[in-house]
N, C-alpha and C positions, 0 to 999 in steps of 0.2 A: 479533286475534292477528297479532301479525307472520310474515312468510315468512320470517326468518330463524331458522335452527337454529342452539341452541348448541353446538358440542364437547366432549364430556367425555371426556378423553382414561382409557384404562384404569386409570391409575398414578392418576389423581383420584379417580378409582369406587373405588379401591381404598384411598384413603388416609378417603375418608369414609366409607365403611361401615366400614371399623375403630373407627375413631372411636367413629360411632353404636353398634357393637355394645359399645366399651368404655361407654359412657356408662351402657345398659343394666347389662352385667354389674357394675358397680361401684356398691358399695353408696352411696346419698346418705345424707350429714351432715346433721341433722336434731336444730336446738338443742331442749336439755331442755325449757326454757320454753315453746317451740311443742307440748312435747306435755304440758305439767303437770307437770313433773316438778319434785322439790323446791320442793312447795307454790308453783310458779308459776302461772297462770293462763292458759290456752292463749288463743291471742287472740280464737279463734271462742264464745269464751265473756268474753269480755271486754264491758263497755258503756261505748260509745265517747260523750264528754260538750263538752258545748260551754257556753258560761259567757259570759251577758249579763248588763251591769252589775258589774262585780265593784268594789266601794268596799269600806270598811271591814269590813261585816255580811257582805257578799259574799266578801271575804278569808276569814272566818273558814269560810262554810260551802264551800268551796272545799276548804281545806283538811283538811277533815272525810269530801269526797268523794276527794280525794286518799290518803287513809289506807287506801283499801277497794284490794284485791290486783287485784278483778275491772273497774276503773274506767281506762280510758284517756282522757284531759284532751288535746283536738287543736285546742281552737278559742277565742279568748275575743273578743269583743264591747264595745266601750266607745265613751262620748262624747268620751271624756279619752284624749289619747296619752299620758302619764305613768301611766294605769291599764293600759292594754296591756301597756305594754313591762314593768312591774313585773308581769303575771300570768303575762307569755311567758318572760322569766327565770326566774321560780320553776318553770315547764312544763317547759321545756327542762333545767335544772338537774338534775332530778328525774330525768327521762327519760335525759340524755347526751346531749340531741341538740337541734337545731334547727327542729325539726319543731313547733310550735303554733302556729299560725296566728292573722293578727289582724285585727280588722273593725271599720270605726266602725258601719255600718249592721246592724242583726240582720237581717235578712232576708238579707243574702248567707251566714251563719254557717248558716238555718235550711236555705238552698238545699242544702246539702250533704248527700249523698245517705247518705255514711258515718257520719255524727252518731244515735246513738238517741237521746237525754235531753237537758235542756238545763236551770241551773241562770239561775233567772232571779234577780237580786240589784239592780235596779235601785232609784229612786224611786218609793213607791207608788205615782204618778202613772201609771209605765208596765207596773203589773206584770200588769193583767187585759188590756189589749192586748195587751202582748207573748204573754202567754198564751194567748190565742187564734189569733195567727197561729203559733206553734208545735206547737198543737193541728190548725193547717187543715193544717202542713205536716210532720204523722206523725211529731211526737217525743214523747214523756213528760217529764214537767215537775215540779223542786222549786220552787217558786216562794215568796219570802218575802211577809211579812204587813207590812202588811193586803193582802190577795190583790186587793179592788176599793175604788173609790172612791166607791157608791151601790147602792143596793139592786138598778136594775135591771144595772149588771154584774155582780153576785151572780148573779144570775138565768139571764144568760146564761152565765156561767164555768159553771153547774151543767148546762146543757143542752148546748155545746157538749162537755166532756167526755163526758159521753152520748151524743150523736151519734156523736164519734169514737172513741170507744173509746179514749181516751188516759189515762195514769196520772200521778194530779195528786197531787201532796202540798205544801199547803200547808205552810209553815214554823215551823209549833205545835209545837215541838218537844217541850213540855211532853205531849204525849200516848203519848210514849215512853218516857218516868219512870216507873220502879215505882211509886214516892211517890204519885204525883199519879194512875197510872191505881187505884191499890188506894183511892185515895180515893173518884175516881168508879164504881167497881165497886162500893163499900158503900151508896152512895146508891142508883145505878141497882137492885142487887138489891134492896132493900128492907130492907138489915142495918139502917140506921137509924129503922126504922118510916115510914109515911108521909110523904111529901119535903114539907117547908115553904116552905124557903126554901134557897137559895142565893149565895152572895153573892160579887162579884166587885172585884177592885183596878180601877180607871180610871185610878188617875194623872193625873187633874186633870176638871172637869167642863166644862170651856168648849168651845162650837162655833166654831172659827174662820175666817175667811173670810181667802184669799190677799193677801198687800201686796204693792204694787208701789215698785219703788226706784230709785232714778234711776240713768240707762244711763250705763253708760259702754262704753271701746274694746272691741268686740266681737273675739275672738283668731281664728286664722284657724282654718276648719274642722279641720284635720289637727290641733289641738292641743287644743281643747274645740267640738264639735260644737252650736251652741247651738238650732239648728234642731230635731234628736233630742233634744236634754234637756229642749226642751219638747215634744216628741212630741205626742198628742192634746190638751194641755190650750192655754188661748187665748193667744195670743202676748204676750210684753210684752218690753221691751228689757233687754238682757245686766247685769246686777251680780253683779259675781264674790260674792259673802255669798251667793247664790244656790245656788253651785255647793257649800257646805260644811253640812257639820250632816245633820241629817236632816228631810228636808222633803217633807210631805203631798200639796201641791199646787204648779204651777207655774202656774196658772192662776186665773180666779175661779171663782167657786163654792163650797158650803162644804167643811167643810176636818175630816177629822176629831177631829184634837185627841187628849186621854190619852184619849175614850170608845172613840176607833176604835183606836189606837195599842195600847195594855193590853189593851184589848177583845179582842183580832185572840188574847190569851191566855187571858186570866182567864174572860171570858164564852165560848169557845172548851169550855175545861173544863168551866163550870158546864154548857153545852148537851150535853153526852156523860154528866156526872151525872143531866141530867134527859133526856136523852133526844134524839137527832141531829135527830130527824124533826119537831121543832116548835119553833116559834116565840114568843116574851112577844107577847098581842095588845092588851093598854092600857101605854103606859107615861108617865111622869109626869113632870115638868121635875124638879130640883134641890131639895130641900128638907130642913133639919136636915141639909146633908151627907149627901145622899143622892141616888140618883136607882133609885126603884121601878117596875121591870116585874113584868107578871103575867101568867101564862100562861091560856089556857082552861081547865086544872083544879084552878086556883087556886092554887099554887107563884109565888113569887116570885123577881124576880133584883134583887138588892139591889146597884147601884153604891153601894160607899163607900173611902173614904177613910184615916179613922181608926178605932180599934178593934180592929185586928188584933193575935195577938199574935205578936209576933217571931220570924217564920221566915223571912225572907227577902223578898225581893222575890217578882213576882205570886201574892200569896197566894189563896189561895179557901177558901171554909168550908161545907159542907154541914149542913145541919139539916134531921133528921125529929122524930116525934113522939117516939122515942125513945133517938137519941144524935144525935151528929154528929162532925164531924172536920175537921180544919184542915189545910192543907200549904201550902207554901212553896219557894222557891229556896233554902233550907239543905237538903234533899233531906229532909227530917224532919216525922215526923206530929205531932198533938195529937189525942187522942181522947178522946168524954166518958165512955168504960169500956173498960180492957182486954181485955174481952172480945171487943171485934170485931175483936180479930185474930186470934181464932181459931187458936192455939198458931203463925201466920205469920208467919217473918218477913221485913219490905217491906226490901229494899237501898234505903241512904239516899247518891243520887247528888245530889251536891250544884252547884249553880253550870250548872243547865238544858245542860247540853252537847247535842250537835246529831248527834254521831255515831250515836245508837240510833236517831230520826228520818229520818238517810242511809241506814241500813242497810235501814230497812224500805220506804224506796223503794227503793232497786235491788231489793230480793229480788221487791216485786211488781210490777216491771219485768220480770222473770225470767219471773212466773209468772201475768204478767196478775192478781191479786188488787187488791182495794181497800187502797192504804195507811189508817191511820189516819188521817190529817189530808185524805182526800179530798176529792175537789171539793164533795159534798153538805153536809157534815159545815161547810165552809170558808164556806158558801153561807147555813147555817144561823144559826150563830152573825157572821157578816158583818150579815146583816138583822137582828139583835135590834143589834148596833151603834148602825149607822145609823138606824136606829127611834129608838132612845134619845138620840142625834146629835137627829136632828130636832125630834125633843121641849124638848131644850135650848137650841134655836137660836129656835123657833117662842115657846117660854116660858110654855107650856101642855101638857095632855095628849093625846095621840093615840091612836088605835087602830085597829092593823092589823090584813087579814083576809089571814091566810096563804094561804087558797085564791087567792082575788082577786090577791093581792101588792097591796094598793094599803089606802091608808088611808080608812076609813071617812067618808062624806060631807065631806073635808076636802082641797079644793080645792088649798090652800098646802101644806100636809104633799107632798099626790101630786105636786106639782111640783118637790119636791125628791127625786124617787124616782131623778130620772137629770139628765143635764145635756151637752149636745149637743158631738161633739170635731170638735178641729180638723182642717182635711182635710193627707191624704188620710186621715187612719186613720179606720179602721171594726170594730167588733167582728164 
């Protein structure tokens, strides 16, 4: 403490207690919006969102989360400065203001203490790490598909969310369709007599494995990060054809292809038809245009191709002993008798929108609940993928044992179950 005293002369004493006592008596201005008024959303009820990868796919669900009253967008994350500055514009715009912050590294985006949720839109390459370090660092997470790159990041995505208690909703968006859920509700209850088969769009059946393309001038970090964009997978030098399209892998290893791609939808549905909690445990390379899995109680998941009828992109069809039903991205059923609709009727939302999918993650965000497209659920249908991947790639039949996770006396299968990342990342 110092020995010196300050002087407060009377007329001072006197001019600040006034003050203070106007401050109190005088009522504070207190905008409508901070307290809900005309349907605004007060901001302690607000969920504050941060947003890694945002490309094309990532554009869109952005925008989808952008739409929700109760969503505040403070942060975005990219490889690319032309992706930033184009997410921080549209932030700001929105808002009035200049406030959106931008990161090329997620990890400084995740350090943020203000952030709940985080919109992960990158390369499947990065989407089960990023996942996890989001998950270590107490945010909840939409995160697009395919969610991992092998069965044993399946494995951990589903154990890590359990650990932390965090709210994952994969980007199936298809499980928040009337269409598509009233389909797998007639299967799952048994409206269609005992489940036979199933059947799922692929979108092509080949396994493919990563190319490498001759380097050229690598840009400087601040512009495309090429360090991060290869993230965990194995390093290879810069070709911009790299940074465009949508691409599975940046590394070797194998590569999903339409089985993992489509999959990450069609086989996503069919595993909520037949049931979240199990897995096809033989399934079979490619043949007639086909590629047959089989569960332990004898149901099948029929990849094909051809045969569908016209409703749209990722179609699926369920068959029991005594009807079935079709649906598709025209938002429209087919059914083998009117009567399982049961005087109901299914809203036909057409063209797979993503909004109903955002909605039901914020709410159990809210309310701690399991979304739909949870991490088990994500976990589930990921491993019958890659099962079926394997199978395709090996060019014979495998079989897994769900308990185990690991493929039955078959050495080569089990080594394609994981595939070791580059440092420093770690799940």
């Amino acid at each position: 403490m110092s020995s010196k005293r300050t002087k407060l002369h009377r007329r001072s004493f006197m001019k600040t207690a006034l003050s203070a006592s106007a401050a109190i008596a005088m009522p504070q201005i207190v905008p409508g919006s901070a307290l809900g008024l005309d349907g605004a959303i007060p901001p302690s009820e607000r969920i504050v969102l941060g947003g890694i990868g945002i490309g094309n796919r990532g554009a869109y669900d952005l925008g989808c989360f952008l739409e929700q009253k109760d969503v505040q967008f403070v942060a975005v994350c990219d490889v690319k400065e032309a992706r930033r500055t184009a997410v921080k514009k549209m932030a700001d715009k929105l808002y009035g203001n200049q406030d959106c912050a931008m990161y090329r590294d997620f990890r400084d985006l995740l350090d943020r203490s203000d952030i709940d949720a985080v919109l992960i839109a990158t390369g499947p390459n990065w989407h089960a790490t990023a996942a996890m370090y989001a998950a270590k660092a107490g945010k909840d997470m939409y995160c697009e598909k395919p969610c991992t790159k092998n069965i044993a990041q399946s494995l951990i995505l589903k154990e890590t969310m359990r650990r932390t208690g965090r709210v994952f909703q994969a980007g199936t968006q298809r499980r928040n369709l009337p269409h598509f859920a009233f389909a797998c509700e007639l299967a799952r209850t048994g409206k269609l007599g005992k489940l036979k088969r199933v059947y799922a769009h692929p979108n092509g059946m080949s396994a493919l494995v990563s190319g490498w393309l001759p380097a050229e001038q690598e840009p400087f970090n601040d512009v495309v990060d090429w360090d991060m964009y290869l993230g965990p997978a194995a390093w290879r030098p810069f070709n911009a054809k790299l940074l465009d399209g949508f691409n599975f892998e940046k590394g070797g290893g194998l590569v999903g292809g339409g089985v993992l791609e489509w999959g990450s939808h069609c086989v996503d549905l069919c595993q909520w038809a037949v049931g979240d909690d199990k897995v096809p445990i033989h399934y079979n390379p490619p043949k007639d245009g086909q590629i047959v899995a089989t569960y332990a109680d004898g149901v099948e998941l029929v990849f094909r191709e051809e045969g569908w009828i016209p409703l749209g992109s990722c179609p699926v069809r369920f068959e029991g002993e005594t009807g079935w039903v079709e649906a598709g991205d025209s938002g429209k059923l087919v059914l083998s008798s009117p009567e399982l609709l049961a005087g109901r009727a299914v809203d036909e939302i057409g063209g797979y929108p993503a909004t109903f999918h955002v909605r039901d993650f914020l709410d159990c965000v809210k309310t701690r609940n399991l979304p739909k497209g949870n991490a088990d659920a994500a976990c589930a249908a990921h491993i019958a993928c890659h099962a079926a991947n394997i199978a395709v790639a090996l060019e014979r039949k495998v079989t897994f044992d769900p308990v185990k996770n690991e493929f039955v006396g078959d050495e080569q299968a089990n080594r394609l179950r994981s595939e070791a990342l580059r440092e420093p990342w770690r799940l």
